[in-house]
N, C-alpha and C positions, 0 to 999 in steps of 0.2 A: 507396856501393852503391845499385842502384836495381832496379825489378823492372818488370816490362812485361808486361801480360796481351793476346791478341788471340782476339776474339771474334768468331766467325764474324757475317756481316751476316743472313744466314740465320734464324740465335737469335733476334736481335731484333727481325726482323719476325716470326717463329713468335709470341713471346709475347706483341706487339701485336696479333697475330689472335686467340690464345686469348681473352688479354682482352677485346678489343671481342664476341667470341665468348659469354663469361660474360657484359658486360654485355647483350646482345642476349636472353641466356635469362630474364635478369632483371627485363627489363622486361618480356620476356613471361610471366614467372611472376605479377610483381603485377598485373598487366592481366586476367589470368585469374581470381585470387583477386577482385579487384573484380566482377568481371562476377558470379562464383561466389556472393559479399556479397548484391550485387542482388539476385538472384535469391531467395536466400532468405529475405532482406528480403520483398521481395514475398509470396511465399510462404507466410510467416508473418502478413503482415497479412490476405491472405485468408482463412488459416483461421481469426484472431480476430473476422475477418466472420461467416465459416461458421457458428460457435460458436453466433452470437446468433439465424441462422438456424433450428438445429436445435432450438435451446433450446425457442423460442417454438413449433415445430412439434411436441415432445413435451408441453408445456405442453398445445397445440390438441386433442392425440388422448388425451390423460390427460380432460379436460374433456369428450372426445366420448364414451369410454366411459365415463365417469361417465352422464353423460345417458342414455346407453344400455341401463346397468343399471337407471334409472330406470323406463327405458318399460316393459322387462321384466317389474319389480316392479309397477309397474300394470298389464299385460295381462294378467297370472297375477294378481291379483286378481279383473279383472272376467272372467276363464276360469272363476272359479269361480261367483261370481253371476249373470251376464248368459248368455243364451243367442244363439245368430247365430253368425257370423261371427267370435268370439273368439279361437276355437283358432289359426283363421290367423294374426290380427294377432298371437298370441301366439309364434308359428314365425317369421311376418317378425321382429319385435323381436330376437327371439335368433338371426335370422342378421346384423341389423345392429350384434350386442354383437360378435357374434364378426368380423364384419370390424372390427369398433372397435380390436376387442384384438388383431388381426393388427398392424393399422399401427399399435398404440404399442410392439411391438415392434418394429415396421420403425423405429418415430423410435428407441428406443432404442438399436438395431444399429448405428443410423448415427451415434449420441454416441458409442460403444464405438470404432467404426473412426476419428473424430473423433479421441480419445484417442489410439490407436495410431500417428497423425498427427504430432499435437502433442507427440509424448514426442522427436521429431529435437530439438525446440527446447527440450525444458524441461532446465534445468540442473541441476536439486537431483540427488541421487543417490539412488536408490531405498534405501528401507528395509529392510530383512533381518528376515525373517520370524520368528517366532517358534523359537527350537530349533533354528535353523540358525546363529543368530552371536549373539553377544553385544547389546544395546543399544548404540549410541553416546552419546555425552552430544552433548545438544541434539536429539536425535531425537526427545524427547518434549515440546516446547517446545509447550504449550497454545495460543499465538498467534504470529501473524507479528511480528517487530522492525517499529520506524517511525525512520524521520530526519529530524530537524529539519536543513533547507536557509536556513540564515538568510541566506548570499551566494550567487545566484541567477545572477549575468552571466555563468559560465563554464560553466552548466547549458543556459544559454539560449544562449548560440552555439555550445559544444562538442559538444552530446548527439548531433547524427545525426553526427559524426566518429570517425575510429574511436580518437581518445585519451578522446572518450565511452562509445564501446563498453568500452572496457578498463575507466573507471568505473564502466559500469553491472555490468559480471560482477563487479570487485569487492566492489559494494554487495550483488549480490544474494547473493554464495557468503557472507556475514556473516547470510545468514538478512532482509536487509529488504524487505519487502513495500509499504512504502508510504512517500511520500517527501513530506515538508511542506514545501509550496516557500514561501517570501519572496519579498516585491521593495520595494527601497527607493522613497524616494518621487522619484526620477526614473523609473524604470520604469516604476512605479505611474502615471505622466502620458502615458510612451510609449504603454503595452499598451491604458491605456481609447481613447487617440488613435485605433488600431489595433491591436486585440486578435491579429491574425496571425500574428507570429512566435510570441506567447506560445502560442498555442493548438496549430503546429504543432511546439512543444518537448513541448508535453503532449502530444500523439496519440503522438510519438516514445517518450516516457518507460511509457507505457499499452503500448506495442508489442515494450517490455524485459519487459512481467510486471509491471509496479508500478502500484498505487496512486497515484493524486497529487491530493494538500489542496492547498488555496489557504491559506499560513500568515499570517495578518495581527495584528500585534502593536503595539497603539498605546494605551496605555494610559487618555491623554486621551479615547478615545473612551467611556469609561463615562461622564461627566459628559453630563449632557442635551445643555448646547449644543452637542455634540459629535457627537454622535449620528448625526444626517443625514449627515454626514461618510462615513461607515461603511456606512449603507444607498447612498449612491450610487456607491462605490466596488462594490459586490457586485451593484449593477445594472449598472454598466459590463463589466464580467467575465461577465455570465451566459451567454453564447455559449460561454466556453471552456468544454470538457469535462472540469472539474475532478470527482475521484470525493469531496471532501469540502472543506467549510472549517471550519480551524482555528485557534480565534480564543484570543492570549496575554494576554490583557488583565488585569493583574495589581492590586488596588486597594492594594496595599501600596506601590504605586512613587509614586502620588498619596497616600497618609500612612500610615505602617506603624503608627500607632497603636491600640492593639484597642479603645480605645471608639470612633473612627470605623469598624471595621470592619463592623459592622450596617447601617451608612446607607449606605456604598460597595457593599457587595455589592446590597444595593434596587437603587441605579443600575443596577450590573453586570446585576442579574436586568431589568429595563428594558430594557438596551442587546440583552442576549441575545434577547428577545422580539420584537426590530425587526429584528434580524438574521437570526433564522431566520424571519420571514415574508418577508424579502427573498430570504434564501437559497434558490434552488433546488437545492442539496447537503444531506447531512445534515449537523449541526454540533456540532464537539467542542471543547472548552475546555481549555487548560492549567491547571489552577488546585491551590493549595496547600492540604493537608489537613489543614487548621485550620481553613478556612474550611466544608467541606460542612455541618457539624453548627450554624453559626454560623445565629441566627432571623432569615430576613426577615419579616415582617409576619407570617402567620399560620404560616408553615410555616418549615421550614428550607432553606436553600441547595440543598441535596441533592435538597429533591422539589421546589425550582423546576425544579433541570435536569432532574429525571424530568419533571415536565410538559410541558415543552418541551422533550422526547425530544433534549437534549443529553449528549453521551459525556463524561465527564470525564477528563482526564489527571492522576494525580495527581503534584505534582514531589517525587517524593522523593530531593532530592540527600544522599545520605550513601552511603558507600562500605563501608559494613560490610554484608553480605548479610544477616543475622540481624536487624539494628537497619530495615531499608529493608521486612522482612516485616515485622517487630512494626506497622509505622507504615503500614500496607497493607491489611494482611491484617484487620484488627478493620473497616475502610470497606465494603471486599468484601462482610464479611458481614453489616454492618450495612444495606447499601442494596443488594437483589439484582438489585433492577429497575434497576440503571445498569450498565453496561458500562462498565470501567474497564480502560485505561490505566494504565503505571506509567514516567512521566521519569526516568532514570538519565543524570549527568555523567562526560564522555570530557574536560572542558573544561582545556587548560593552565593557565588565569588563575585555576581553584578549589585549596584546598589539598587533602592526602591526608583527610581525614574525610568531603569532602564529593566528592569526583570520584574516578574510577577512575583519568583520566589516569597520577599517577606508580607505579603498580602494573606489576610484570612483565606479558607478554601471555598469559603462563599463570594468571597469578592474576587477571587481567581476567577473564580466558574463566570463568575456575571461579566468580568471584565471580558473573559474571550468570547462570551456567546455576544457581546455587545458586537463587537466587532466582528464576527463572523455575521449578525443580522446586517451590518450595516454596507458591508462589501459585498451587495448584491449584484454586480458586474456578472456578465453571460463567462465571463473567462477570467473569474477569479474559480480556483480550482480544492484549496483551501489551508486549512494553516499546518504550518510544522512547527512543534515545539521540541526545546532544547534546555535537558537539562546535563548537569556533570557525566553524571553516570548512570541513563535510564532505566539500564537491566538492572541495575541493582535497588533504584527506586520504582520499580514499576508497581512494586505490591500499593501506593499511595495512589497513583495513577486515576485509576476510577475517581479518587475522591479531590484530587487535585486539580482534573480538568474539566471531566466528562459532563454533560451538561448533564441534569439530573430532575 
C-alpha cells in the first residue's frame, strides 16, 4: 500500500513569499532597533556632557551670589557710617543679590529638568516612599558594590557590542558602581604603545554609569628596585580617563612571615608615596586587616594611608556574615578618617568558609545584604566582590548578588 499527497504549486510559492516576506520585516526590524541604539547612545553621552556643563554653571552662580551677599553686607555697613552716596550703592548691591539668586535658581531648574532627562536611561528602580510599601532588602545599601576585572580582553573588545551591553545591565542591576579593570603584562605594552583603544573602552564603560580604576597588582613592585617600574607604567596611562587606581600589592606574597611584616609594609608605604605623586587619580589599596594596626616607623600603617589620602580595601575573605562584621566593623571604628571598603569572595577555587561561591543564590544575596546592613559606619563606602573571571560570569551577576 502506498499514499500520494498533491500539493497545489500555488502553496509553495505562497509560503516562499510569506517567508522571504518575514525575513524582509526582520531585517527591517533590527536595522531600525540599531539606528533606534544610536541614537540613544548618542543621546546619552550628551547629556553626560550637559551634566558637567550645568554643574560647573550652578557652581559659578552659587559663588556669584555668595560674593553678592558680601557687597551687600559691606554696603549696609558703610550706609550706616559713611555719608554720600551709600544708600544707592546699597540698593544697586541688592538688586545684583537678587539677579544672583534668580540665576542659581535658573542653574538649578535646569539640574532638575537635567534629572527628568536622565531618568529614560538610568536603570535602578525608584525607591518606594516611606508608608507606601514595604522596604526592599538592598535598598538601604550604604555604598555602591565594586568588581574586581582581573581578565580585561573581552571587556576591551566586547564593551561597545551589544553581548557588552547585555554585560554591562547585568553588572549594573547587582547594584555595581564601579569596575577595577586589569591588564596583563601584554596589554600593559599594547595600551602604553597606544593608549586608544584602552581609553575608548573606558569613555564606553563611564557611558554605562560606572566607575572605572585602573587595577594593578604586582606585588614585586614594593621592593625599591622595583619601584620605577610602577611610576612609569601610571605615567604611560595618564591620558586615559580612569576615575581611580587600585593598587593589590600584597607583602605576604613576598614573605607571609609577621616578623618581616613591619619592614614590608615601610617599602609598601614607600612604594604608595611614589605612586600617588605619580598618580593623577585618587588611590586605593587592597590590603589585609592585620596589617593597618601594624607600626611603620613612627606611626602605623593606617595613618600612613591617611596621610597619603589612600582608601583602603579591606580583604575580608570569610563567608560567614557575622565573623566578616566582627573583622571590619572594630577598623571602621578605629580609624574614621579612612574610607573603607570591604573585599568579599564569589571565587570557585576558595573553599565554603572563605567564598560565597558554593552557597545557594538566595543565601549569597542574604549573606551580603547581612553584612552590608550591618556595617552602618559614616565611612564604610562599600563592598567589592571578586570572582575568577567577572566579564565572563557577569550574565549570573543580577542573580548571584544583587539584592532583589
Amino acid at each position: 500500500m502506498s499514499w500520494s499527497f498533491q500539493v497545489p504549486v500555488e502553496y509553495l510559492s505562497q509560503r516562499r513569499l510569506l517567508a522571504r516576506a518575514a525575513a524582509a520585516q526582520l531585517s527591517h526590524a533590527r536595522l531600525e532597533y540599531e539606528v533606534r541604539r544610536q541614537e540613544l547612545q548618542q543621546q546619552r553621552r550628551e547629556l553626560i556632557a550637559r551634566a558637567a556643563v550645568l554643574r560647573r554653571n550652578s557652581e559659578f552662580t552659587s559663588a556669584r551670589l555668595a560674593s553678592a551677599d558680601a557687597a551687600v553686607h559691606e554696603r549696609d555697613l558703610r550706609a550706616v557710617k559713611l555719608e554720600g552716596d551709600v544708600a544707592e550703592q546699597l540698593q544697586r548691591a541688592r538688586l545684583q543679590r537678587y539677579n544672583a539668586a534668580k540665576s542659581l535658581v535658573e542653574a538649578d531648574k535646569a539640574l532638575v529638568y537635567w534629572y527628568a532627562d536622565w531618568a529614560r536611561f538610568e536603570t535602578t528602580p525608584c525607591q518606594s516612599t516611606a508608608g507606601t510599601a514595604p522596604p526592599q532588602p538592598g535598598a538601604t545599601r550604604p555604598g555602591g558594590r565594586a568588581l574586581y576585572l582581573w581578565h580585561s580582553a573581552e571587556w576591551l573588545s566586547d564593551g561597545a557590542t551589544e553581548l557588552g551591553e547585555s554585560k554591562f545591565r547585568a553588572i549594573h542591576a547587582a547594584g555595581i558602581e564601579r569596575l577595577l579593570i586589569s591588564l596583563d603584562a601584554a596589554q600593559m605594552r599594547r595600551v602604553s604603545a597606544d593608549p586608544s583603544p584602552l581609553t575608548r573602552a573606558v569613555r564606553n564603560t563611564r557611558e554605562h554609569g560606572f566607575k572605572v580604576e585602573l587595577l594593578l597588582g604586582e606585588p614585586d613592585w614594593i621592593r625599591p628596585e622595583r619601584r620605577a617600574e610602577l611610576r612609569r607604567l601610571i605615567e604611560a596611562l595618564k591620558s586615559v580617563p580612569f576615575d581611580g587606581l587600585h593598587l593589590d600589592l600584597e607583602p605576604a606574597q613576598i614573605d607571609p612571615s609577621a616578623e618581616k611584616r613591619p619592614a614590608l609594609l615601610g617599602w609598601l608605604a614607600e612604594t604608595l608615596a611614589s605612586a600617588s605623586a605619580a598618580s593623577p587619580w585618587p588611590v586605593a589599596l587592597s590590603v589585609h586587616p592585620r596589617d593597618l594596626d601594624v607600626p611603620v616607623g613612627d606611626s602605623s600603617f593606617a595613618e600612613v594611608l591617611h596621610r597619603l589620602r589612600i582608601s583602603p580595601t579591606l580583604m575580608v575573605y570569610v563567608a560567614n556574615p557575622d565573623r566578616a562584621v566582627e573583622i571590619a566593623e572594630p577598623l571602621l571604628g578605629r580609624h574614621p578618617e579612612l574610607s573603607f571598603s570591604v573585599a568579599l569572595s564569589l571565587e570557585q577555587s576558595l573553599g565554603r568558609d572563605e567564598s560565597l561561591w558554593s552557597y545557594t543564590e538566595s543565601e549569597r544575596r542574604r549573606r551580603i545584604e547581612r553584612i552590608e546592613a550591618q556595617l552602618a559606619a559614616a565611612n564604610f563606602s562599600g563592598l567589592t566582590l571578586e570572582l575568577e573571571d567577572a566579564w565572563r560570569d557577569a550574565p549570573g551577576l543580577a542573580r548571584l548578588a544583587a539584592g532583589e
